[in-house]
C-alpha positions, 0 to 999 in steps of 0.5 A: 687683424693684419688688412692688405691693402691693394692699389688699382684704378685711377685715383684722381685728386684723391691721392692723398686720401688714398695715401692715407688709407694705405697706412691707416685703413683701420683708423678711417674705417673706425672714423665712419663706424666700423668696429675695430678688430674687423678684417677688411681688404681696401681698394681704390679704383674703377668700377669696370667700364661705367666710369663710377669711380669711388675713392675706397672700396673696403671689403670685409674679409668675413661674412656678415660685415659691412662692405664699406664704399667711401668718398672723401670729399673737398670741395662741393660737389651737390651731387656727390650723394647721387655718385655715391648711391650710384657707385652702391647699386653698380656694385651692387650689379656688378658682384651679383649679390646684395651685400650689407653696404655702409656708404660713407662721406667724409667732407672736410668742411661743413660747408662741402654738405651743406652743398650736397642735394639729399638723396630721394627718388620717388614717383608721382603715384607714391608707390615707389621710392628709393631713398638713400642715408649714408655715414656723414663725417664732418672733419671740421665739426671734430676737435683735434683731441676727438680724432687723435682719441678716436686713433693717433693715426688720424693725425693727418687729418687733423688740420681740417678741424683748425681754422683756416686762418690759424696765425703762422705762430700758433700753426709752428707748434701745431704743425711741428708736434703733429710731425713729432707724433706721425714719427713716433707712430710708424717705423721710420721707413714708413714716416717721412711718406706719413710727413709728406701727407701731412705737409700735403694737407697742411699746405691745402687747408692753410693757403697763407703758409708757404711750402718753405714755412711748412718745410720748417714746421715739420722740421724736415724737407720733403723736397728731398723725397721722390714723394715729397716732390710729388705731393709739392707738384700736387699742391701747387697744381691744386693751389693754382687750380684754387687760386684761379676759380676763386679770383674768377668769382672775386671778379665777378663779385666786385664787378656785378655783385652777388654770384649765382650758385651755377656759376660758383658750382660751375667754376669749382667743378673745373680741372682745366687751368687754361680754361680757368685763366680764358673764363678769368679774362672774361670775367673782367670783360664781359658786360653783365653775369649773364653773359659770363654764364652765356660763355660758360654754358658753351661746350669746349672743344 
């Protein structure tokens, strides 16, 4: 059955994900448990002014099924799960009913779970306890043969259940049959969006492969398209932003040994380069940890 697929809200960092469920809604959907074959409408966006924003929204066309509410989470957030168990209840105010809800996450690294608090609210007296369990999808706990069973249209998401330090040669071949097979899947309008998607993530999952490397392995050069130049500014941004909080903990480590857990969670947390590149300088220069975590601690204006 045909699925609409409607933009609006803001996206975030999500862009690619969302790109990804515009075309193959159904293989995601299929990714976190749904049947094939359901009718579901998939949105993106926020939710009225409460500032809960989650990544996918799909809302089954019939009665009976599941609303599914999704997050795709790359890098770790310990209380992704509490946003998500939010999201679930606000909507559930906000549509004034209590529909079946299938709350999902799908984590492109173990590691990004393994930050996540468990979800479990309850009071001293033991009489009242809400609990939360959600569909948890690992992408790097799954071989690349499992996601193209499950549908060839995962293909994107593919590079996520490979080592991030493939060897270039080995990635060529990789990266190049993925292309190949994201062209015979969708029409050719609709493959060179598909082929910056997956240049996309390629670029983000393997951090020693240039955007001209990639450019070569995909056999096409997406400098050409508007999306293209999009995902490639999209890209750099993340890989800046990434680059600039891992040297901030390299800092740290070499200078005063083992990190606190605030401070790596602090730092991922940041969008803001010139924030970052303020807190590098003053890894380097601060006296001890805790003062870095003094600094860090402190409002910006």
């Amino acid at each position: 059955m045909k699925k609409p697929i409607t933009e609006s809200g803001n996206r975030g960092s999500d862009e690619a994900f969302y790109r990804l469920v515009k075309e193959a809604g159904e293989a995601i959907l299929k990714l976190v448990g749904v049947a094939p074959g359901h009718g579901y409408s998939i949105h993106s966006g926020t939710l009225k002014a409460k500032r809960v924003s989650p990544d996918i929204v799909a809302i089954p066309s019939t009665s009976g099924d599941d609303t599914v509410i999704m997050e795709f989470q790359g890098y770790p957030d310990p209380f992704i799960r509490y946003r998500l168990a939010a999201t679930a209840i606000l909507y559930c105010t906000q549509e004034k009913k209590r529909p079946a809800l299938l709350p999902a996450i799908i984590f492109t690294e173990r590691s990004f779970l393994t930050a996540a608090l468990p979800f479990d609210i309850s009071d001293v007296t033991g009489e009242f306890h809400l609990g939360g369990k959600f569909k948890e999808i690992v992408l790097e706990d799954y071989t690349e043969e499992q996601l193209l069973t499950l549908d060839p249209r995962l293909v994107a998401l593919v590079p996520y259940t490979l080592p991030k330090n493939m060897p270039k040669d080995e990635l060529s071949w990789k990266v190049l049959g993925w292309g190949n097979l994201i062209r015979g899947l969708y029409p050719q309008e609709q493959s060179p969006t598909q082929i910056d998607l997956l240049a996309l993530i390629v670029l983000n999952r393997f951090r020693h492969l240039t955007i001209e490397e990639v450019t070569a392995m995909l056999n096409l050069d997406i400098t050409d398209t508007v999306a293209g130049q999009q995902l490639i500014s999209l890209g750099r941004r993340q890989g800046g932003l990434q680059t600039a909080r891992e040297d901030i903990i390299d800092i740290l480590e070499v200078r005063f040994g083992r990190v606190p857990q605030e401070v790596i969670e602090a730092t991922e947390g940041l969008t803001d380069l010139s924030r970052l590149d303020a807190l590098h300088k003053r890894a380097a220069l601060v006296g001890s940890i805790d003062e870095f975590v003094a600094g860090l601690r402190q409002p910006q204006n």
